[in-house]
N, C-alpha and C positions, 0 to 999 in steps of 0.2 A: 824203643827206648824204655820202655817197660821195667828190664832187667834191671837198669839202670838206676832209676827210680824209686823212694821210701816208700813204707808200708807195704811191702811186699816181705810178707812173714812166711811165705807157702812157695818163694822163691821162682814165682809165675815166671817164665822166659817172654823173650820177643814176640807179640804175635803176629803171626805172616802179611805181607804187606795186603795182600789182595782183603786177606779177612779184617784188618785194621781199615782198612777205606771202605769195605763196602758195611761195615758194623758205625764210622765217622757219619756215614751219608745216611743209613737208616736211623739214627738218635736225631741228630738235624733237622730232619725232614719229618720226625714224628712217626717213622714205619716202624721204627719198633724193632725189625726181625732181629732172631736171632743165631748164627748158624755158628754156637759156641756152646760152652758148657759154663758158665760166670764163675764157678766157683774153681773151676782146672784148667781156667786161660789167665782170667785178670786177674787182677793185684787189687787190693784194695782203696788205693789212690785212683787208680784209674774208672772203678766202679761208683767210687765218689765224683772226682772231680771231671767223669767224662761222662758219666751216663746219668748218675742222680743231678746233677748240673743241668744238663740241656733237659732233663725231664721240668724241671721248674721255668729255663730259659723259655720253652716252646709253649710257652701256653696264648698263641698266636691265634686260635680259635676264638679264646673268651675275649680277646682283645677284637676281633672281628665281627662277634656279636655285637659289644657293646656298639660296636660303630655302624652296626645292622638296626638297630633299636635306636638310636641316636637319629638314624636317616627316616624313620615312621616318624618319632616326636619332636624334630627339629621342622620347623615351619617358615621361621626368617631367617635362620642362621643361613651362611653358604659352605659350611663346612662339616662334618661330622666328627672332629675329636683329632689328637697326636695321637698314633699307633705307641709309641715309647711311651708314654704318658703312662697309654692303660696298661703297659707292661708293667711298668714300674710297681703300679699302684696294684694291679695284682699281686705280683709277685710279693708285696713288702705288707699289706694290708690284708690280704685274705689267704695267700698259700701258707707263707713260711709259720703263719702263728697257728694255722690249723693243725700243718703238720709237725710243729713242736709238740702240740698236745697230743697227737696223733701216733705218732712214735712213744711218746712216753708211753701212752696208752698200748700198743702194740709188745713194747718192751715186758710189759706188768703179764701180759699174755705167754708170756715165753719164748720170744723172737728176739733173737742176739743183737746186739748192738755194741761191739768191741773192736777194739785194732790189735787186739792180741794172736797169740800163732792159732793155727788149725789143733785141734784137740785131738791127742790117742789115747785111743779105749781098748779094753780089751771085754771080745764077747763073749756069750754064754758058751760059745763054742771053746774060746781061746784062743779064737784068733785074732790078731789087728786090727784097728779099723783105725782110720783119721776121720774124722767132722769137722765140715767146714764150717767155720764161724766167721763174722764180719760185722762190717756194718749195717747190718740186714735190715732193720726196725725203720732208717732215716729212710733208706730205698724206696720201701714196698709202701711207705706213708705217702708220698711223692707221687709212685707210681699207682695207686689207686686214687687216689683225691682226683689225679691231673690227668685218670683214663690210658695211661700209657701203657705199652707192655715193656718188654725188658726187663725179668726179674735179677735176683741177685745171684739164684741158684737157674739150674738148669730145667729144671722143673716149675719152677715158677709158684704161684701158689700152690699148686700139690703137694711141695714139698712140707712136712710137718715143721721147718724153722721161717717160711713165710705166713705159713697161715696152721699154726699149733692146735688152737681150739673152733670148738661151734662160734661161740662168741668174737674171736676174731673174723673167722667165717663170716658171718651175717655182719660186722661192721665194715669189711670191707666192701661187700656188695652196697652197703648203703652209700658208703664215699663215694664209690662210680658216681653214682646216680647224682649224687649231693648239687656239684654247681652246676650240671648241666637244667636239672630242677627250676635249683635255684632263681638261672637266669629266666624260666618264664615270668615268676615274681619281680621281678626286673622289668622285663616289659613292661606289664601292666602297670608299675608303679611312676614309669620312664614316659609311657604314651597317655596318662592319666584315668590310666581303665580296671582299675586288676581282672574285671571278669573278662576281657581278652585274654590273660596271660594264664587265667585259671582255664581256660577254655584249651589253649595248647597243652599244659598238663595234662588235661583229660583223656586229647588226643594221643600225646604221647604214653598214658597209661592204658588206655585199650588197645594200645598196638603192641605193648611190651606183653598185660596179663596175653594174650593171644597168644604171643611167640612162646610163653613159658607152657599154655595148655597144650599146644603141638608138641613143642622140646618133651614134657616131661610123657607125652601120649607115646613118641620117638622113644623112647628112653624106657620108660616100662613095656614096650610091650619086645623087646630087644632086637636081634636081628635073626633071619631065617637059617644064615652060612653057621651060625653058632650054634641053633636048637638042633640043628642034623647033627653037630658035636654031642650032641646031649649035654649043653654045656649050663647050670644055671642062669636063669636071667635075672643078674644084678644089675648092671650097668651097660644100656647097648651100645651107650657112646663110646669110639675107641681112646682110649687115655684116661676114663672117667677114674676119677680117684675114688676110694671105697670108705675111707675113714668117719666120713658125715655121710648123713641121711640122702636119699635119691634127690629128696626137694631141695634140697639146697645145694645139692652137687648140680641141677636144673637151673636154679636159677642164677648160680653164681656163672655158669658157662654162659646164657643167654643175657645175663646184665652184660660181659664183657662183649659182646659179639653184638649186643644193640646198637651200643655205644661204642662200636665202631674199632674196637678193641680188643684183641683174642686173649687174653690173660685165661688162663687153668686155673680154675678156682675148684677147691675142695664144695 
């Protein structure tokens, strides 16, 4: 129904049933994959209302915590919480106003946010080129804060219109991190201990610096099949983007793959 359907400025067709159901059941279920190109299948209604939608819907995790931490400091209760409840109050009290400001924020960086058509350029060469432009900025706010993958483009963050600068760079990596963090202060404030919840922090920070000194030991020292190339070792990781610095192309790979989430970060 796609064709069918407004905000399709780039005149996206149908997409095939099999790839429409099994892309419905990956957003749902939080998998994320994607066996598409976002910006040369969907329409921009559908990238809003199908994928940036269930990335805010699905935050079935934070709502599972709460009710994980509820069952340590609950002692007389016989119940641990409404599931819809915490949804709610997520979604309406901590997502949507971070990622208002969050998207502003990303916009100011240089990440589209339009429902206007795809942009033709012409290059140095003289030849054509179209750019995809969208609603990029609401997406990519969503989908880092809320850990998800699923970018807008095909590339994901690599691409220079999800993630333009260092400084967007290094804030998205921070949002991964943000409410998973968070929720240890939650604990501690929830079971009436904070030095419990600062103690899972800790945890969870020596196992992360760990993964990033391996990654980035991986990563610089590159691979054997390329040095017989006689190939520079910039990047050993395959896909690794070249625009930012090794350490942050390191850590923004290994924040998403900590947290459980393969997002391409520059």
């Amino acid at each position: 129904m796609q064709a069918l359907l407004p905000f399709n400025p780039a005149e996206q067709g149908a997409v095939a049933p099999d790839l429409s159901f099994n892309t419905a059941i990956s957003f749902i279920t939080n998998t994320n994959w994607q066996n598409y190109g976002g910006e040369s299948t969907l329409s921009y209604l559908v990238q809003m209302l199908g994928l940036t939608h269930q990335n805010f819907c699905r935050r079935d995790r934070y709502c599972a915590g709460s009710a994980l931490i509820r069952g340590f400091s609950r002692s007389s209760m016989r119940t641990i919480g409404n599931f819809w409840v915490d949804v709610v109050r997520c979604t309406l009290y901590v997502l949507l106003p971070i990622c208002i400001v969050y998207t502003l924020f990303l916009i100011s960086q240089g990440i589209p946010q339009t429902l206007g058509a795809y942009v033709d350029a012409t290059t140095l060469e003289g030849a054509k080129q179209t750019i995809a432009v969208g609603p990029v900025a609401s997406q990519v706010a969503i989908k880092m804060l809320g850990t998800n993958g699923g970018g807008f483009f095909n590339a994901n963050a690599a691409h220079p219109f999800e993630n333009p600068t260092a400084l967007s760079n290094f804030v998205q990596m921070i949002s991964i991190f943000a409410l998973g963090a968070a929720l240890t202060n939650v604990f501690g404030r929830m079971v009436g201990n904070q030095r419990q919840g600062f103690a899972i922090l800790a945890v969870m920070g020596v196992l992360f610096l760990s993964g990033v000194a391996v990654t980035y030991w991986a990563e610089a020292n590159g691979t054997t099949a390329m040095d017989a190339l006689g190939s520079p070792r910039q990047h050993g990781r395959q896909g690794s983007p070249l625009r930012h610095r090794r350490l942050q192309s390191v850590r923004g790979h290994h924040h998403g793959c900590f947290l459980r989430r393969g997002q391409r970060h520059a």
